[in-house]
N, C-alpha and C positions, 0 to 999 in steps of 0.2 A: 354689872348691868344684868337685869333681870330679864331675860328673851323668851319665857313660857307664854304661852298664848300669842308671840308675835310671827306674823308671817317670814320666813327667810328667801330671799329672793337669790337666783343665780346673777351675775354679769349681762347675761345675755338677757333674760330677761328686762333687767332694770333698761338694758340698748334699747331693750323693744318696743317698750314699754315708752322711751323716752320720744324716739322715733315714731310712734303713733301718736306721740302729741304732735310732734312738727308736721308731718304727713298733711293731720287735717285741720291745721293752722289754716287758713285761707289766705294772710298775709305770706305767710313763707310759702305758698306752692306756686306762687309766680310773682317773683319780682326781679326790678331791674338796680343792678351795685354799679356805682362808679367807683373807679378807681387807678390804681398805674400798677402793672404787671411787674410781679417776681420771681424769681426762682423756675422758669416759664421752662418746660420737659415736655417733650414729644416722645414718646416710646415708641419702638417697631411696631408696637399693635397698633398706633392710629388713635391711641388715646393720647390725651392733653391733658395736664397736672399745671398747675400753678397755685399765684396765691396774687391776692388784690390786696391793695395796702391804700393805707391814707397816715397821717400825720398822725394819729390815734391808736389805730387797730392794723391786724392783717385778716384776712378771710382764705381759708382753704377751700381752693375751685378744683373741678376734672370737668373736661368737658370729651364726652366718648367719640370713638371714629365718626358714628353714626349721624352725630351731628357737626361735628369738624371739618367733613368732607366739603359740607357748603362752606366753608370760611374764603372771604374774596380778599384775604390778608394773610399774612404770617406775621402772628403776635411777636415783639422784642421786649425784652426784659425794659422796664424804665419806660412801656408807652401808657399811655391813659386810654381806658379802654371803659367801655359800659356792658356787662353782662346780663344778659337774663336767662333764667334759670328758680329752682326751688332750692329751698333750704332743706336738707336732711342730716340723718345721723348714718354712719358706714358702721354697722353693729361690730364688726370685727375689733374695732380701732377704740369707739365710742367717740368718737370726732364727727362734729357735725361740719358741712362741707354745702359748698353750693354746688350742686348740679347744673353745671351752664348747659344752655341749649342751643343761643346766640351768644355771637359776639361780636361788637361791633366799636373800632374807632371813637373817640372821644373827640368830634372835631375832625377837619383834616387836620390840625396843628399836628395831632402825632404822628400822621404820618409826613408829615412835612417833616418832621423833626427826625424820624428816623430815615428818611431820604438823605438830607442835610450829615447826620452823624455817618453814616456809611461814605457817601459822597467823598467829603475832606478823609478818612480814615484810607479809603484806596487810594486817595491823590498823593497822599503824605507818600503811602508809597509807590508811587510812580508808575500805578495804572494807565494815567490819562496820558503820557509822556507821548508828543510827537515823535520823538527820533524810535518810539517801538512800532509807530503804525505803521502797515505794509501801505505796498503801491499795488493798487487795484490794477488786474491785466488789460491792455488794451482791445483784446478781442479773444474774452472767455468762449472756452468751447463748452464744459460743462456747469452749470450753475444750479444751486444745492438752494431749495429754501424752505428755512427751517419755520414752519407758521401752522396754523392749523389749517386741515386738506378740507375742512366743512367753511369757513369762511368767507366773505365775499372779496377781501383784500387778496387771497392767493390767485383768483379768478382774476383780479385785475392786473397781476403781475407777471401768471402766463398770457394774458390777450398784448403786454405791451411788450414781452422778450421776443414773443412769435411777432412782431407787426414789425418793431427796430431793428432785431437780429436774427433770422429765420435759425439759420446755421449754428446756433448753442443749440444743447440741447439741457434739457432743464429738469432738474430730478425734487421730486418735495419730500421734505424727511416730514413727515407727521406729527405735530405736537400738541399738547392742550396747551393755551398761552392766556391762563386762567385758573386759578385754584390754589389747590395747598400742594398740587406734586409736580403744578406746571414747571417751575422752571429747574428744577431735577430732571423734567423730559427735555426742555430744551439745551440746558448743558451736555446730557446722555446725548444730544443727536448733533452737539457741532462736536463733542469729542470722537465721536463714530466716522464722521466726516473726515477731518484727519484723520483717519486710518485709510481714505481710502487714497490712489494715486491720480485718482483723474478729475477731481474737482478742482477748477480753478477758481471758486468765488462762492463766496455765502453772504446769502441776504435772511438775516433774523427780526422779524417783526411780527405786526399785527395790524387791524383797524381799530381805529377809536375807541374810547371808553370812558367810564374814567378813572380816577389815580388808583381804585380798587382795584379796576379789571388789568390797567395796565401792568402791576405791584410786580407778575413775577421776571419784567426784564428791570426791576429794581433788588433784583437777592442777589447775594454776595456769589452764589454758586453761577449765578450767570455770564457776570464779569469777569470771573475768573478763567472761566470757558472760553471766552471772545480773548483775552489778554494770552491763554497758554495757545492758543490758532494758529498755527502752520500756515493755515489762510486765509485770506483779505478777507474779512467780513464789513457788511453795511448794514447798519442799525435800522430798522426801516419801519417805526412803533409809532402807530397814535395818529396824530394830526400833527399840522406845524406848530404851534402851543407845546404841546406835549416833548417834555424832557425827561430822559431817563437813564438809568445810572451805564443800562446797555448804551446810549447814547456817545458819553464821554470816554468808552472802552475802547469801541470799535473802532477799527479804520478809516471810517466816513459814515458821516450818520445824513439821515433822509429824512425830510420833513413827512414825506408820507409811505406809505408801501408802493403807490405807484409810482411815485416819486422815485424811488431805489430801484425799482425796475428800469427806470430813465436813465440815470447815472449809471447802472451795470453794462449796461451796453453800449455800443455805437450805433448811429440810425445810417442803415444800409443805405438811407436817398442820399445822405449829405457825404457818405464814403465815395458813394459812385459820383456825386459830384466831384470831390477832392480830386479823385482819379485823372478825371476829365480835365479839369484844370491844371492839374502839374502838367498832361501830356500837352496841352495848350502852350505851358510855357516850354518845356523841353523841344517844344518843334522851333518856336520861335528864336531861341536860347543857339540851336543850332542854323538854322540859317542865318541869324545875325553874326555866330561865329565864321560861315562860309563866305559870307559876303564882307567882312572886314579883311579873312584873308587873302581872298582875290584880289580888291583893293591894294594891299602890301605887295605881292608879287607883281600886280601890273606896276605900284611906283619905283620898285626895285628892276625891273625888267626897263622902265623909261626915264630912271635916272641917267644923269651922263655921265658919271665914271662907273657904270656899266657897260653904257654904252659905247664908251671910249674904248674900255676893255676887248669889249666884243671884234669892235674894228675891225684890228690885223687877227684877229682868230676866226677862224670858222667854228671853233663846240665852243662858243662861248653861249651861243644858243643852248646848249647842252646844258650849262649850270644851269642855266637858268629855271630851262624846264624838271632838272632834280631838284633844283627847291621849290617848283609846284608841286610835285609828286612825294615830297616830303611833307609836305604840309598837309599835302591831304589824305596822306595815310594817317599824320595825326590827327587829324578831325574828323577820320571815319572811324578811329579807333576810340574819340571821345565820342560820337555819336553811339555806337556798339554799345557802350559803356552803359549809356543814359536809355537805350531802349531795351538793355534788359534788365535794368532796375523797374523800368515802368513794366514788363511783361513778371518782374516778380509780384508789383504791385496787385496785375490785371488777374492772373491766377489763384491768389490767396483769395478772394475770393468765392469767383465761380467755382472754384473747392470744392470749398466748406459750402456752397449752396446745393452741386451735385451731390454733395454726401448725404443731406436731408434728402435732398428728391428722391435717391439709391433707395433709403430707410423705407419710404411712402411708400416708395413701388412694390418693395418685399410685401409691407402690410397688404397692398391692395391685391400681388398676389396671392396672397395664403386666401383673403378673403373670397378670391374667384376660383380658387381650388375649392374651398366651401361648399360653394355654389352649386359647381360642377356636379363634384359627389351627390349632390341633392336631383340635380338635372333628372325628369323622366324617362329620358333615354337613355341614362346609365342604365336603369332599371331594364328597359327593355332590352340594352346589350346583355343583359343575365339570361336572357330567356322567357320571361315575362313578355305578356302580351294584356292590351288594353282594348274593350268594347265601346261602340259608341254605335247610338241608334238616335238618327235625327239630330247628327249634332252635341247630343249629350253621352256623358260619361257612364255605361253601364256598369251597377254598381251591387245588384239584386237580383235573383231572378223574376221577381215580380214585377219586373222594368218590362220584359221581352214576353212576347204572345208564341204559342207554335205557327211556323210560316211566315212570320214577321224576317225583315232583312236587317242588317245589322254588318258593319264591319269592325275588323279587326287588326289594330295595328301592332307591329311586332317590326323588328329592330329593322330590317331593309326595305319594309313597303307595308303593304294595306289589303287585305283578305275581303274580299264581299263573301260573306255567309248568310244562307239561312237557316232557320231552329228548327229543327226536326223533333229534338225534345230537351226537354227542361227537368232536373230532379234538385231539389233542395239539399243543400248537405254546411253541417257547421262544422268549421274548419280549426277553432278551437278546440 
């Protein structure tokens, strides 16, 4: 082959060359590919690698941090998905690629479908199993919830723990419950949780959405989180409609987040009523026992072969009156019994209600030592002293005339002075 007079090109060139054709293609610099997801890579950097395929071809996609951050999914291999994005060449490789920008679901079908295929795959192995759910405590003192702190659902969740159960007290672990790293934060903050020793309850949710924004208490890394839990968790995502794979994990799942706030506690009216009602029957419960056994000793006492007994004896009186006084040392000992179970009841508790109030008082007084410190009389316990002419605060000497009167107050009383003279001076 004769090559005199033809130009030689590099590699890189002929890349670049090729890639300034596609560049200003106007077709390839924004189009949308359907397709079903392959080979689908996340690297530490935040960048996304895959490949779109159909029955025909495949197509080499990346789609960078910068645009992945907004993704309201996490792509699975096998879903159908529709990207948009330009077509170029990566000069290094000479591989031309689609540069995604979005990406988005094909349908809900795919994510229905990948809800569905995760779903049975934890079930097969024994995620959802009754005999592993815990028993929620009857009256949590600390409660953990795991949701985002900007939200209006955590707002609705402390106004109903604070209204139902004063006495928990209730800690929010901070999560995003949305995105590509949410629910890696929300698995990070229920395994945080079990590390600690005084949670007794976690409530993991959110408000409404939809199947996009609710997606990340549907990742495997969630469920896994709620299933390895030391403690009781309640599912508490979405609306009543909304099912999610956190749903079938957890201990008890709640149609809504205020919902779970409801079911976590007890409502302090219907306790103090409960209260009230057993002492009701334990009073009655003992008098009915007093007054059956008076009854028995009077028919014992006016039976006739007692009485017959009694006859030729004088202490036959005597038994008699020992098996009153046996009997009602045992029904003073079963009354005893019964009124300090109800005084365990009655103390649990105004407790745990004095223990908040203890908390408030500390807060309200650090807040009144505040105050104090700020007080202008502290100040004038220093040695400082304040003018005041007609009432008002002198603050200038351009306030006061010479021979004008003026008092002075300073930490034990009040000085009537007048100005003999005045000199300007800055004290900076």
């Amino acid at each position: 082959m004769n090559t005199a007079g033809v130009p030689v090109y590099t590699v890189s060139q002929v890349n670049g060359y090729v890639k300034s054709l596609m560049d200003d293609d106007p077709l390839l610099g924004g189009l949308l590919v359907q397709g079903e997801v392959s080979n689908y890579k996340c690297y530490p950097s935040g960048h996304h690698y895959f490949s779109l395929k159909d029955p025909q071809g495949s197509l080499r996609c990346v789609m960078f941090r910068s645009d992945a951050v907004r993704l309201r999914f996490r792509p699975v291999n096998g879903a159908r998905v529709v990207a948009f994005g330009c077509v170029s060449v990566f000069p290094r490789d000479g591989q031309y690629q689609l540069y995604c920008s979005e990406l988005l679901p094909d349908g809900r079908g795919a994510l229905d479908e990948a809800f569905e295929r995760l779903r049975l795959r934890l079930e097969a192995e024994g995620l959802f199993d009754e005999a592993h759910k815990l028993k929620l405590p009857r009256y949590p003192r600390k409660i953990a919830l795991v949701t985002s702190p900007a939200g209006a659902a955590v707002q609705d969740m402390l106004r109903i723990l604070s209204a139902r159960w004063p006495a928990a007290e209730v800690l929010v672990a901070p999560v995003r419950v949305q995105g590509q790293e949410a629910a890696e934060e929300i698995a990070a903050a229920i395994h945080r949780l079990n590390n600690r020793a005084d949670v007794d309850l976690i409530i993991a949710g959110r408000g409404g959405g939809s199947k996009e924004d609710l997606w990340a208490f549907n990742e495997e890394v969630v469920a896994r989180a709620i299933y390895l839990s030391n403690i009781p968790i309640i599912s508490a995502v979405g609306h009543e409609p909304d099912v999610t794979i956190a749903d079938y994990v957890a201990d008890l799942r709640a149609a809504t987040p205020s919902n779970g706030a409801e079911l976590a506690v007890p409502n302090q009216e219907e306790e103090t009523a409960r209260l009230n009602q057993m002492t009701d029957r334990l009073v009655r419960a003992q008098q009915r026992l007093l007054r059956l056994a008076g009854q028995e000793l009077n028919r014992l006492q006016n039976s006739r072969v007692l009485r017959n007994a009694m006859s030729p004896v004088e202490d036959g009186k005597l038994l008699v009156d020992e098996l009153r006084r046996r009997m009602s040392l045992a029904l003073q000992r079963k009354a005893n019994e019964n009124r300090q179970r109800l005084d365990v009841e009655r103390r649990r508790m105004p407790l745990a209600l004095k223990g908040q109030l203890s908390r408030r008082r500390g807060t309200l007084s650090r807040l009144a030592a505040g105050l104090d410190a700020m007080s202008p009389l502290k100040v004038l316990g220093r040695g400082y002293a304040i003018g005041r002419r007609d009432g008002c605060t002198v603050t200038s000497v351009e306030q006061v005339e010479l021979g004008d009167e003026m008092e002075v107050l300073v930490s034990d009383g009040v000085l009537n002075c007048v100005i003999n003279g005045k000199e300007e001076r800055s004290w900076q």
